[in-house]
C-alpha positions in Angstrom: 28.3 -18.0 36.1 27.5 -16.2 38.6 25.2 -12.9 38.0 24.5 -9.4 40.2 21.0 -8.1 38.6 20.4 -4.5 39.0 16.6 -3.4 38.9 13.8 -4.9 40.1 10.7 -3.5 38.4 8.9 -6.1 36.0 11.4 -6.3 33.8 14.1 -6.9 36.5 11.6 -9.2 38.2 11.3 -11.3 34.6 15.3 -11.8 34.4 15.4 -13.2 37.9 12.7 -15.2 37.1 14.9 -16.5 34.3 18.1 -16.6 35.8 16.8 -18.5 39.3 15.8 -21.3 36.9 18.7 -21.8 35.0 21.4 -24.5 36.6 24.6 -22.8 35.0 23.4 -19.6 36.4 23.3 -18.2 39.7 21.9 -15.1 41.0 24.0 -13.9 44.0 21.9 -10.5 44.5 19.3 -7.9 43.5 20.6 -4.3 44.3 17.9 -1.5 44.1 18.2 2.2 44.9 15.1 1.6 46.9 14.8 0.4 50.3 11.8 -1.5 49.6 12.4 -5.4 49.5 15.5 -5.0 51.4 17.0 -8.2 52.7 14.6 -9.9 51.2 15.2 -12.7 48.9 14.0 -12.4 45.1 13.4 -16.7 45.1 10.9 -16.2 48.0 9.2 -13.3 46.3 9.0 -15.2 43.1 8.2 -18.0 44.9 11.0 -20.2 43.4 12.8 -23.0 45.2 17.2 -22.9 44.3 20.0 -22.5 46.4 20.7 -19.6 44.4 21.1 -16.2 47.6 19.7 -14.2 45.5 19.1 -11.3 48.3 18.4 -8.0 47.7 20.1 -4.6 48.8 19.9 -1.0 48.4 22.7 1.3 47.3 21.1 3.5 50.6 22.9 1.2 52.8 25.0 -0.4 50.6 27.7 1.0 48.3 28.5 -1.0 45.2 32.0 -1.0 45.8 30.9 -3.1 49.0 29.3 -5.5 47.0 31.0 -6.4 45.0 34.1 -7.2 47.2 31.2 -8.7 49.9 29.4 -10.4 46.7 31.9 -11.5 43.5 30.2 -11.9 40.4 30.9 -12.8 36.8 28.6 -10.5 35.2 26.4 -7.5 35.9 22.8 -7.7 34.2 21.1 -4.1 34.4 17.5 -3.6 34.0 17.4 -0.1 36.0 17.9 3.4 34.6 20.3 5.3 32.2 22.0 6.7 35.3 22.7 3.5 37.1 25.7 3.2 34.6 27.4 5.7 36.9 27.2 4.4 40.2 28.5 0.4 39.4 30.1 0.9 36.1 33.7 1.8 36.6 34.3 -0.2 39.7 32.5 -3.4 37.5 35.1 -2.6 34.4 38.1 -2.3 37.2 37.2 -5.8 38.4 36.9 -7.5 35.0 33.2 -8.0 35.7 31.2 -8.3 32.5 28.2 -6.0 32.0 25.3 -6.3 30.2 23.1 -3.4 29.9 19.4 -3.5 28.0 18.6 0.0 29.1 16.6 1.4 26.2 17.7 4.8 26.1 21.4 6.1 26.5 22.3 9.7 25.8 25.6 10.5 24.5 27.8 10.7 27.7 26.8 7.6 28.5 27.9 5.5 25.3 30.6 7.4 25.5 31.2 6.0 29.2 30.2 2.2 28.3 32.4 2.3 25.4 35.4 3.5 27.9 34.5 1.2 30.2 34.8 -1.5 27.4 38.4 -1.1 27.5 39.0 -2.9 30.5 36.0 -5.5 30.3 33.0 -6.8 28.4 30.5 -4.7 28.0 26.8 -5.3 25.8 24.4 -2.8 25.3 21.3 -3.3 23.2 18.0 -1.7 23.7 16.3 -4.3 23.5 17.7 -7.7 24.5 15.1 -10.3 23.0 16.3 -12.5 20.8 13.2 -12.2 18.7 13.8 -8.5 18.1 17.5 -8.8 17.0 16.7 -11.6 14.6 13.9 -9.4 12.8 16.3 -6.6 12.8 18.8 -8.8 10.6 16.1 -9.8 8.5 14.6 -6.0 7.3 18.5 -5.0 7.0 18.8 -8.0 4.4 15.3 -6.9 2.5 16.2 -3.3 3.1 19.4 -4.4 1.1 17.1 -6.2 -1.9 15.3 -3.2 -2.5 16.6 -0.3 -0.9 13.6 2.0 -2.6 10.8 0.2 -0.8 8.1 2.0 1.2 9.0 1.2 4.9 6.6 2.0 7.8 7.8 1.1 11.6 5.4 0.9 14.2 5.4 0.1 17.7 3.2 -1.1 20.7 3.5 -0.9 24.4 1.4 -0.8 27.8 -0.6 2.6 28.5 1.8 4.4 30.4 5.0 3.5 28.8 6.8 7.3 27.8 8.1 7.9 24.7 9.0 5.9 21.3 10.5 2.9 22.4 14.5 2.5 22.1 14.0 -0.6 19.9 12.1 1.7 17.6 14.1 4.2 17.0 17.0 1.3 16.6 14.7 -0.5 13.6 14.3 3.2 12.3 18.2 3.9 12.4 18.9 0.2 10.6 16.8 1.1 7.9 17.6 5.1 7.3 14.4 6.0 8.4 13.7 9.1 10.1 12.8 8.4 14.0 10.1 10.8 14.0 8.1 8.7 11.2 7.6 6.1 13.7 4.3 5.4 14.8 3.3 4.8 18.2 0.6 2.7 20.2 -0.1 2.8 23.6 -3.2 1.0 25.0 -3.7 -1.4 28.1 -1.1 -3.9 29.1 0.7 -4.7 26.0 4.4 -6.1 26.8 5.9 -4.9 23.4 5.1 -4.9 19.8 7.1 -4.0 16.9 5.9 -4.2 13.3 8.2 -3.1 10.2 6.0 -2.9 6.8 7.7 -3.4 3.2 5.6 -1.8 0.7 6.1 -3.4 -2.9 4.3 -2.9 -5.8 1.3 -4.8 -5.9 2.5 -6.6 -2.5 3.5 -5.9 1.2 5.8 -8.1 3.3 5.4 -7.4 7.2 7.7 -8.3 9.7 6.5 -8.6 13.1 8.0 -9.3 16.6 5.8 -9.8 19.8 6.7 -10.2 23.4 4.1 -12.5 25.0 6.2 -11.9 28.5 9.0 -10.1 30.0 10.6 -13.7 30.4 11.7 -12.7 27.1 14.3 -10.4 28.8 15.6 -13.0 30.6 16.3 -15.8 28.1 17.7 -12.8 25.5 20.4 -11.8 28.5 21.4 -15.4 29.4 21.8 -15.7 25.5 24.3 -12.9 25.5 26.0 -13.8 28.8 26.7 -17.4 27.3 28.0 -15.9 24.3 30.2 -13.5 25.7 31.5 -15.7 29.1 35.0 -16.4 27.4 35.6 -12.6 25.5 38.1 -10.5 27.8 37.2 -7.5 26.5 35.1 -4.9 24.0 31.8 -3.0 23.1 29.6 -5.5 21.9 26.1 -5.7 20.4 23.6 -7.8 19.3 25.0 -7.8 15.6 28.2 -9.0 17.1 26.4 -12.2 18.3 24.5 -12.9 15.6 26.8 -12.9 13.2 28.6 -16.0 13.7 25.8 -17.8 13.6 24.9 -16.6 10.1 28.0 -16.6 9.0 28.3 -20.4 9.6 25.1 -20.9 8.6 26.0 -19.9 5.4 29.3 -22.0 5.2 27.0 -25.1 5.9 25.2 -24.2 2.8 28.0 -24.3 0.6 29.8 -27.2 1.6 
C-alpha cells in the first residue's frame, strides 16, 4: 500500500520511521506546511536504507491537489494539525484515497467534515492511535460495566510543554461517564505518554495502565489500522470498529 504522511514533527517523524521499514508499505512522500526539509528525503534524514521516495514537499510550493495527481497513494496518514483536514481532505475523499487521522483534538466542524467526507471513502479518526491505548479502553468499558458504581480516577502524563489535557484523556473520561474536568494532569520532562485509569473497590483497587516507551508506537498503531481497513470502500471508522472483530471471535473460539 502505498501511503502520503502529512506532518513531520516527532510524531510524524515516528510513523515514517515505521512505515520505511515495513515491506507491504511504501512511503511515497512527506508534505509539510513548512519549507524546511524540502526536497529532502525522510529515509536519508532517518537514516534508513529502502527504495521507498519518500520525499518531502511543502503545501507553499505545492498544492495538494498536485500531489496527489503527481503522487497516487492508497491512504493518507495525518500527524499535523486539526486544520490540515481542510486543505487535503475533500480532494483525498474525491479520489477514494483512504484517510487516517490521529489528531488528538477535533472541534465540532471538523467531525462534522470527516464524517462527510466518509461518504465517499474511508476515513479513521482516533485520538490516539496506539494499539495499547485502545485495548485498555475496551478493558475499563468491560469493568466499568461489572460495577458501574466504582470510584474511577483518570490520570494522565506527558512531556513538559505538551498544552492541555490530552485527547486520549478526555476519550477514557467520555467512555467511562466521567466528567473531563476531573482528569488529572502531569506534565514533567520528556515523558512520551502516560495514561492510568484507577478502579476503587472496597477494600481493593484495580489500576489499568498504558505507557508509550516511543512514538514508534504511532506508527505500528496506524499500519494496524491501514491493514485493517485496506479492503473497506467506505465509512467513519474508529478504533472500536477494529477491535471488535477480534473480540467478537475471540469469544466464538471459547465456545466451540
Amino acid at each position: 500500500m502505498k501511503i502520503g504522511l502529512i506532518g513531520f514533527g516527532k510524531a510524524g517523524r515516528a510513523v515514517a520511521n515505521v512505515v520505511l521499514q515495513k515491506d507491504d508499505f511504501t512511503l511515497e512522500w512527506v508534505l509539510r506546511k513548512t519549507e524546511i526539509m524540502e526536497h529532502a528525503s525522510a529515509k536519508e534524514i532517518l537514516g534508513i536504507s529502502t527504495e521507498d521516495t519518500a520525499l518531502i514537499y511543502s503545501q507553499q510550493n505545492m498544492s495538494v491537489e498536485e500531489l496527489l495527481e503527481t503522487h497516487p497513494v492508497d491512504i493518507i496518514i495525518d500527524f499535523s494539525t486539526a486544520e490540515s483536514i481542510y486543505d487535503y481532505g475533500k480532494q483525498a475523499a474525491e479520489k477514494k484515497i483512504k484517510i487516517i487521522s490521529a489528531i488528538s483534538h477535533y472541534g465540532k466542524d471538523e467531525i462534522k467534515l470527516l464524517k462527510d467526507l466518509s461518504l465517499k471513502t474511508v476515513v479513521f479518526w482516533s485520538p490516539n492511535i496506539t494499539l495499547g491505548v485502545n485495548y485498555l479502553l475496551f478493558a475499563a468499558s468491560l469493568l466499568k460495566n461489572l460495577a458501574p458504581d466504582v470510584d474511577i480516577e483518570v490520570i494522565e502524563e506527558h512531556f513538559k510543554a505538551k498544552p492541555g489535557v490530552s485527547g486520549t484523556a478526555v476519550k477514557i473520561a467520555q467512555t467511562l461517564d466521567i466528567e473531563t474536568e476531573n482528569i488529572n494532569s502531569v506534565r514533567a520532562g520528556g515523558i512520551v505518554g502516560k495514561h492510568e485509569v484507577i478502579f476503587g473497590f472496597p477494600y481493593q483497587t484495580v489500576r489499568l495502565v498504558h505507557e508509550s516507551i516511543s512514538r514508534e508506537a504511532f506508527g505500528s498503531g496506524a499500519l494496524f489500522v491501514a491493514e485493517n481497513i485496506k479492503n473497506k470502500i467506505k465509512g467513519f471508522y474508529n478504533f472500536e470498529d477494529i477491535l471488535r472483530p477480534y473480540f467478537f471471535n475471540e469469544s466464538n473460539n471459547n465456545l466451540s
